[in-house]
C-alpha positions as CSV (number, residue, x, y, z in Angstrom):
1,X,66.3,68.1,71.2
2,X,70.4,68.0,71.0
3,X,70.1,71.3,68.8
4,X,68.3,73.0,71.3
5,X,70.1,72.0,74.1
6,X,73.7,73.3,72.6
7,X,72.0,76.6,71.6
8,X,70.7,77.0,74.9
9,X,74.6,76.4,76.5
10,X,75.7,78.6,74.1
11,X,73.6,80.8,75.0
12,X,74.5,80.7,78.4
13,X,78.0,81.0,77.7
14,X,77.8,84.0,75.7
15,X,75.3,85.4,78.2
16,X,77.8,84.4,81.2
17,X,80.9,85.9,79.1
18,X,79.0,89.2,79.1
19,X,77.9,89.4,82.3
20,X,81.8,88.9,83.4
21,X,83.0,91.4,80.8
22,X,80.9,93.9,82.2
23,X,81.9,93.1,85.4
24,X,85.4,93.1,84.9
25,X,85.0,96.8,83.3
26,X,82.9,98.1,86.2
27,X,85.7,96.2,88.8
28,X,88.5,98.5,87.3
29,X,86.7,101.6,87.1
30,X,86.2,101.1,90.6
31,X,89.9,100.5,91.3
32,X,90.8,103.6,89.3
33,X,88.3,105.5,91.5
34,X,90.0,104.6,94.5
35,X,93.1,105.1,93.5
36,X,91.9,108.6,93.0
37,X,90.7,108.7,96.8
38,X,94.0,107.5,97.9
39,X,95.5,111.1,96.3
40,X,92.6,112.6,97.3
41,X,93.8,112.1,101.0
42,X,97.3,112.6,100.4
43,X,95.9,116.5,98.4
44,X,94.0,116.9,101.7
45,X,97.0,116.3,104.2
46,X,99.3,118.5,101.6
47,X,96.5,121.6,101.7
48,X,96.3,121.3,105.4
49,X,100.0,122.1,105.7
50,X,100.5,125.0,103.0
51,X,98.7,127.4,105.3
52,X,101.1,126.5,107.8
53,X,104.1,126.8,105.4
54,X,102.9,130.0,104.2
55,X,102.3,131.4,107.5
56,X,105.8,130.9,108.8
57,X,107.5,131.7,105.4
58,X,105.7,135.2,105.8
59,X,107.7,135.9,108.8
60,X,111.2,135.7,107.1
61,X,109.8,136.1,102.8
62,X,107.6,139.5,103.4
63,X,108.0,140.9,100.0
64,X,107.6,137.1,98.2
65,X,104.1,138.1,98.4
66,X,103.4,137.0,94.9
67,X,104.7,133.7,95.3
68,X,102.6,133.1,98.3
69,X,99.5,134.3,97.1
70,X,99.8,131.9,94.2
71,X,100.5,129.1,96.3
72,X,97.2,130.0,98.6
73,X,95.2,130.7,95.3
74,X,96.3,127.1,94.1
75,X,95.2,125.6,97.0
76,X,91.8,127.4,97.3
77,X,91.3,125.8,93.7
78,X,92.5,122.8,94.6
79,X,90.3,122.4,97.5
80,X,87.1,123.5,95.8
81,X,87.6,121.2,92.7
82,X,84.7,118.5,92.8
83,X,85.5,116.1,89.8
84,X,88.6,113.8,89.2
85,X,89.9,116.2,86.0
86,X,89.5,118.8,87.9
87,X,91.2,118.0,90.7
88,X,94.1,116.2,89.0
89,X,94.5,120.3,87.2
90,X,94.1,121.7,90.0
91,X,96.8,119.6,91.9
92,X,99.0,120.3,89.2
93,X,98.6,123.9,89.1
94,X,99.3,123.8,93.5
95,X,102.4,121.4,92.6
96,X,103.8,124.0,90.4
97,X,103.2,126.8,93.0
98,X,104.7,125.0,95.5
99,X,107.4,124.4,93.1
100,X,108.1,127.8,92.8
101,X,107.8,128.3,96.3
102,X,111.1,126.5,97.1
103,X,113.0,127.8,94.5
104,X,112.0,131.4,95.7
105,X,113.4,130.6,99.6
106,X,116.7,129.3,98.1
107,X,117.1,133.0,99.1
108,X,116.5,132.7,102.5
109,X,119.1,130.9,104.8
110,X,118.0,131.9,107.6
111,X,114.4,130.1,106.9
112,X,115.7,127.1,106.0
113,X,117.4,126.6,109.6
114,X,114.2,127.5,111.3
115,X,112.8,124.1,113.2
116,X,109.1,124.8,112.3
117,X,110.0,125.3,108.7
118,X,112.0,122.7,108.8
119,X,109.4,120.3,110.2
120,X,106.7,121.3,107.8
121,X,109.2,120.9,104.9
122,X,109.9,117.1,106.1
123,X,106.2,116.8,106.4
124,X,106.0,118.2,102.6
125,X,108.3,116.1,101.5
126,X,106.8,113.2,103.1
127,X,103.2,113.8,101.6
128,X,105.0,114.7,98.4
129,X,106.5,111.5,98.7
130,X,103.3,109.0,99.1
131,X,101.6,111.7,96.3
132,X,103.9,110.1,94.1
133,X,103.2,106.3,94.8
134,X,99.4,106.8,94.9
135,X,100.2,108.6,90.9
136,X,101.7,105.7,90.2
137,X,99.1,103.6,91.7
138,X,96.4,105.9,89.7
139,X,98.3,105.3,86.7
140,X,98.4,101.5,86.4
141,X,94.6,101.5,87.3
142,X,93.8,103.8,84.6
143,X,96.4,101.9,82.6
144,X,94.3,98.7,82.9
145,X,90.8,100.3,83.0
146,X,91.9,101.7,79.3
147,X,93.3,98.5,77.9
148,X,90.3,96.6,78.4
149,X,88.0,99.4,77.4
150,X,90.3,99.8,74.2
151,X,91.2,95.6,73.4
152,X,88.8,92.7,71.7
153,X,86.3,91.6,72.6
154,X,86.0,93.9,76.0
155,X,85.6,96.7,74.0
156,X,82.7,96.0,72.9
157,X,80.9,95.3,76.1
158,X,82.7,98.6,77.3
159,X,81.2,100.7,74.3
160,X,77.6,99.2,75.1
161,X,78.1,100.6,78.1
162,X,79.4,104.1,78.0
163,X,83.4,103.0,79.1
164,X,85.4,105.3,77.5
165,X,89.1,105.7,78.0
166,X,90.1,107.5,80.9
167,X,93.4,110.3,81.9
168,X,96.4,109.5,83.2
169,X,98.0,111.8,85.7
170,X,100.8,113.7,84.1
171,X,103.7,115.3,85.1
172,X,102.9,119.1,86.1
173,X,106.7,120.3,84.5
174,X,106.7,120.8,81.0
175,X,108.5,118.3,78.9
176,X,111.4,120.6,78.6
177,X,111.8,120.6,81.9
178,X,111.6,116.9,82.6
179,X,114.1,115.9,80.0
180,X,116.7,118.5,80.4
181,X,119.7,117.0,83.0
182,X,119.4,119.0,86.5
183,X,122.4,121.2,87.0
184,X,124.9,119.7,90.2
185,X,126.5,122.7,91.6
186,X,129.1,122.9,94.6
């Protein structure tokens, strides 16, 4: 009767471990998924205000027609992306655009006293800004939705059920860029 009795607890506790496991795994994926939807609305306030960048760029940039189109093109993917890789390439490939956007008005003094532009570049920077603490956010959610599906014992409970490892959101620059020291002129 004793024997059965500790089987049975042990039982339970390995049935009760499981149950926590897998609920610990489907807790982070979760987390990571929101994380996502907090850049999601942060992508949605930053392609509201690229037409409106574009459109008064146009006025003083006429012949940086390439430059805008690819910044409109980005956005037009990025909007239409449906899934979270896509959406984290597709922000990356309107964060480059945009990227050379401002490099390309350097050119334009003119533009960069404007009060409209100058309001929808604060409001660009502002998104850009909370972009990058939601990354970061993203990040450490993916960060601890992978260790647990990659460490003992959760990985096991996470390969029973289909949790794999997941992306991190990368830096859009190239590596090159990143590393190499930005150049201070006056």
């Amino acid at each position: 009767m004793t024997v059965g009795i500790v089987v049975l607890v042990v039982v339970v506790i390995l049935v009760g471990w499981f149950i926590a496991m897998y609920n610990g795994l489907v807790k982070l994926r979760n987390n990571r998924e929101n994380a996502f939807a907090n850049i999601d609305v942060q992508l949605k306030q930053r392609y509201d205000l690229v037409p409106q960048l574009v459109e008064t760029i146009k006025g003083y940039a006429s012949h940086e027609k390439e430059t805008l189109e690819k910044v409109t093109a980005a956005r037009a993917a990025a909007m239409n992306a449906t899934t979270v890789d896509e959406k984290l390439a597709a922000d990356k490939a309107l964060s480059g655009a945009l990227a050379g956007l401002r490099v390309s008005l350097e050119a334009y003094p003119e533009l960069k006293a404007n009060q409209n532009f100058l309001q929808l570049q604060n409001e660009l920077a502002d998104i850009e800004n909370k972009l990058s603490a939601a990354r970061r956010f993203f990040n450490s959610t993916t960060r601890e939705l992978n260790n647990a599906c990659e460490v003992f014992p959760s990985n096991i409970v996470a390969g029973m059920f289909g949790f794999k490892r997941a992306p991190m959101y990368e830096a859009t620059e190239n590596r090159e860029t990143l590393n190499k020291a930005p150049e201070v002129r006056f």
